[in-house]
N, C-alpha and C positions, 0 to 999 in steps of 0.2 A: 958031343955035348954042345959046342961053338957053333955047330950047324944047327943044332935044334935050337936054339937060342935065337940064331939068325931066321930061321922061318918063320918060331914064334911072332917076331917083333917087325917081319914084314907082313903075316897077317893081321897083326893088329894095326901097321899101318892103310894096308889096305880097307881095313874095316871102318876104319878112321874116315878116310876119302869116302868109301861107299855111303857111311853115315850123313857126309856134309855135303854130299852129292845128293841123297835120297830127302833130309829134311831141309826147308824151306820157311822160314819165317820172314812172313812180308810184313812190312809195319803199317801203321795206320793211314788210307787216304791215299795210299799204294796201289794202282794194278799192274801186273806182272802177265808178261806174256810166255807162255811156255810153247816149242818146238818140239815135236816128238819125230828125231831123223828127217829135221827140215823143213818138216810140216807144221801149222799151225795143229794144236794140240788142245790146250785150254787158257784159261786167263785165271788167273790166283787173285783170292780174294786176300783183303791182310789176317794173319792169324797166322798159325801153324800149317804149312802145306805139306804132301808126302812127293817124291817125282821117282820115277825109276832111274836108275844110275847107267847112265853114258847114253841112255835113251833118249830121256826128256831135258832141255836145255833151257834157261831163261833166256829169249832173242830180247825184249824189249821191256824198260820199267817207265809204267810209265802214273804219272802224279793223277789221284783223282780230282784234285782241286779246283777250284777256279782260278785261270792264270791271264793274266794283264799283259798284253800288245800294246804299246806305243811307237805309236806308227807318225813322224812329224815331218816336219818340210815336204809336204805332199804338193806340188802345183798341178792348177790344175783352169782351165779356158772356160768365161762363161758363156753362154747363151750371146750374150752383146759383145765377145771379144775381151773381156777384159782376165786379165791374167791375176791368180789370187793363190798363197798359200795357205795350206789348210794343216794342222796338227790335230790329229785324232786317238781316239784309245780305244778298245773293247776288250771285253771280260769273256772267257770262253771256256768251257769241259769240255773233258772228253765222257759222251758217254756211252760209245761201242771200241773197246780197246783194239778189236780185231779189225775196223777199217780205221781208227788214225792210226794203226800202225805198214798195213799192205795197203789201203785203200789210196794213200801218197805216199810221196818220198819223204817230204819232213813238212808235217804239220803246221809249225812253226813257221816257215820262209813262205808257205800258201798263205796262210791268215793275213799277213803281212803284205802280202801280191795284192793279196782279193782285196783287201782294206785300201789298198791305195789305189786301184782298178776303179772297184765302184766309188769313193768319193769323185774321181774322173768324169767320171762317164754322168754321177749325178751332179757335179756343179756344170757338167757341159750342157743340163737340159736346164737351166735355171740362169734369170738374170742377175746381175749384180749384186743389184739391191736385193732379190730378195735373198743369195746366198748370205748375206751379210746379217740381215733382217730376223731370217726364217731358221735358224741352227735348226731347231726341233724337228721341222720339218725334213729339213738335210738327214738329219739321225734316221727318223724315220723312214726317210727313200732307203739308206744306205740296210738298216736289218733286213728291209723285205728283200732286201736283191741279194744280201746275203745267207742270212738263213737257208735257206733254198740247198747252197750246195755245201755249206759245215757239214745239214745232214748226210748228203753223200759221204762225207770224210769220218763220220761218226764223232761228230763236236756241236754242241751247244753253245750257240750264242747266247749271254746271258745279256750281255748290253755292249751298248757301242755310243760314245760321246763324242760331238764334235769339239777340243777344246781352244782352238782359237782358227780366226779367218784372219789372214792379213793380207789385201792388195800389194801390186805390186808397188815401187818409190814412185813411179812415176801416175800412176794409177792414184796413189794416196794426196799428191798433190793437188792432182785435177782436183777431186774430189775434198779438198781443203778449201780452194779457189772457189769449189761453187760451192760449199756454204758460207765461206765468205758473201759471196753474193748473195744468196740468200737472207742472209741476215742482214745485209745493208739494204734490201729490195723490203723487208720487214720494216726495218727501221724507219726506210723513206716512203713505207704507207701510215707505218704510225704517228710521223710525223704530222703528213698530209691533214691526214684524221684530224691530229690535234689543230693544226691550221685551220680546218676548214670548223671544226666545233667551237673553235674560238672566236673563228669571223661570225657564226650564227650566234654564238652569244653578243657580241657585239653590236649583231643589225638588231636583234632583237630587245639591246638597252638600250638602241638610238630610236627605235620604233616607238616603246614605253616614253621614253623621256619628250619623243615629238606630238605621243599621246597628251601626255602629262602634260606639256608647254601650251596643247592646244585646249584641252577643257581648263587650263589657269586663265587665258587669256579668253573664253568663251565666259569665264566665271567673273571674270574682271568688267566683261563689254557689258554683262547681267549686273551686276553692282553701279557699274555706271550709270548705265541710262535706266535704272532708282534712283539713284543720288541727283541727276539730272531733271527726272522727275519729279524729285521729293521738292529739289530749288525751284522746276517751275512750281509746284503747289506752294511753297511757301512764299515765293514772289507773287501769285496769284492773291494770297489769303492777305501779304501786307501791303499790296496794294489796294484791295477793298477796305481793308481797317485805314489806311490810311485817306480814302475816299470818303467811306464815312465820319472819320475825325474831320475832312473837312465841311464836310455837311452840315454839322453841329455845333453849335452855338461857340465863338471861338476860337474858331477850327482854324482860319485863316490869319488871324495873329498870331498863334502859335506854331502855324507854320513857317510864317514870314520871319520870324525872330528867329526860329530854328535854323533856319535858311540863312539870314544876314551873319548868326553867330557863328554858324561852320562857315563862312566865306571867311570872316574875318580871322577864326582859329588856321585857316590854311595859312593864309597870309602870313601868320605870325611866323606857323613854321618854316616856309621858305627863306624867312630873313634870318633864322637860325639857322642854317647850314652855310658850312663853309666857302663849299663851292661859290664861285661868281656866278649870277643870274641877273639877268635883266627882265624885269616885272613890268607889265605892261598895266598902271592905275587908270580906271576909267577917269572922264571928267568931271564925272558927275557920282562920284559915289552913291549917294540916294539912289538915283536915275537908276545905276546897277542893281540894287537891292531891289529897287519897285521892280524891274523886271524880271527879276526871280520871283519875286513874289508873284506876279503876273503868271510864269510859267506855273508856279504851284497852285494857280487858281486855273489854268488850262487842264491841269491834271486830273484835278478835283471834277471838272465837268466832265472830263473824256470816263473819268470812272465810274463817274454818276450817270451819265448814259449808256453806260455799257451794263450797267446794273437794271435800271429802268427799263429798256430796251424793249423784253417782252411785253411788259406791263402796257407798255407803250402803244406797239402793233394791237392789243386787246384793242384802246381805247379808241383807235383809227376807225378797228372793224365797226 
């Protein structure tokens, strides 16, 4: 009875095992590699699987996902010598489970290789500046050179980002130093600039202004010699009225008296001012007068003949 009891309860343990040996439920986003005595066998989708017991084995589970490499502190020499660290990421599946799992040894530590390999090798074909400049460009070198062999490993690249460049300390300096320079080599042409736009506006309100100064004094010489003018014509016109006033019945009393009374109104005035003056009196006051008057009857004829004049040469002819 104790024995059948005992065999009972080790076949139902065995059944037990055979069961949890034979079914297989893979969860979602899962692929599973199955060995049948060693050999690769098949690959288990998720869901309920069936496997033959001590036959078929799970070797490898592996994630269907997309799984994220951060690969940092990469250094790496460019084109010009210059030494730069690079941190970078990429996004990868698997999507043949049968070579990431025999196709390498760990999928994982290659991505990792390859990824810091070719950022190498492509900041070694590029300069400086443009590593620094161009990421896109970098990204882009870096999938075509990689792609290539993921697929030998059965892995899809899904992307790959550069996320930072940093020169080296001594390398960031330089490169501090010369925009410094730069920016004071800016500064000391826009200065310049302004010097020099400054000096042309200047010549150019000394130019205006020596314009200006000279049609004012061209406009002035024009006013002038009118006003010049206008006194000779007016000197001209009161010397004939005055020519003629003496021609006219008159004329020469009226001048002589005009004459005696401004001599003597000067007179007066000089003995009104304060100043000391010594007045030189004729001796003959009359005497004085007749000779003004004398002169104002000289003028009278110089005028009268210069009026007559043509009339004159008529009557010769």
């Amino acid at each position: 009875m104790s024995s059948g009891l005992f065999a009972s309860g080790l076949i139902i343990i065995l059944l037990a095992i055979t069961f949890f040996k034979c079914v297989r439920i893979v969860p979602q986003a899962d692929q599973w590699i199955v060995e049948r005595l060693g050999k690769y066998h098949s690959t288990l989708n998720p869901g309920l699987n069936i496997l033959i017991p001590f036959l078929d084995v799970v070797a490898y589970k592996m994630s269907a996902k997309d799984q994220m490499f951060e690969v940092k502190g990469i250094e790496g020499i460019t084109k010009d010598n210059a030494t730069v660290g690079v941190n970078a990421i990429c996004f990868i599946r698997i999507a043949d489970p049968n070579k990431a799992a025999y196709g390498i040894d760990s999928y994982s530590a290659a991505v990792q290789n390859l990824v810091m390999t070719t950022i190498r090798n492509a900041v070694g074909g590029m300069n400086l500046d443009d590593t620094l400049s161009n990421r896109d460009q970098l990204a882009i070198n870096l999938r075509a050179n990689m792609e290539e062999q993921m697929n030998d490993w059965g892995l899809i690249l899904r992307t790959v980002d550069i996320q930072d460049i940093t020169p080296s300390d001594s390398m960031r300096k330089s490169m501090e130093q010369q925009a410094a320079a730069e920016r004071e080599r800016k500064a000391t042409e826009t200065r310049a600039e302004g010097n020099k736009n400054a000096a042309i506006r200047e010549a150019e309100g000394k130019k205006q202004a020596m314009i200006l100064d000279a049609e004012a004094k061209l406009e002035a010489s024009r006013r002038e010699a009118e006003a010049i003018e206008t006194l000779a014509a007016g000197q001209k016109k009161a010397t004939e009225q005055l020519a003629y006033a003496l021609n006219s019945a008159g004329g020469h009393e009226a001048m002589s008296f005009q004459l005696a009374n401004n001599y003597v109104a000067t007179l007066g005035d000089l003995s009104k001012s304060n100043n000391t003056k010594v007045i030189a009196m004729p001796a003959d006051l009359a005497q004085a007068v007749g000779g003004l008057l004398n002169a104002g009857a000289l003028m009278s004829v110089g005028a009268e003949a210069a009026t007559d004049s043509p009339s004159g040469n008529k009557r010769s002819s």
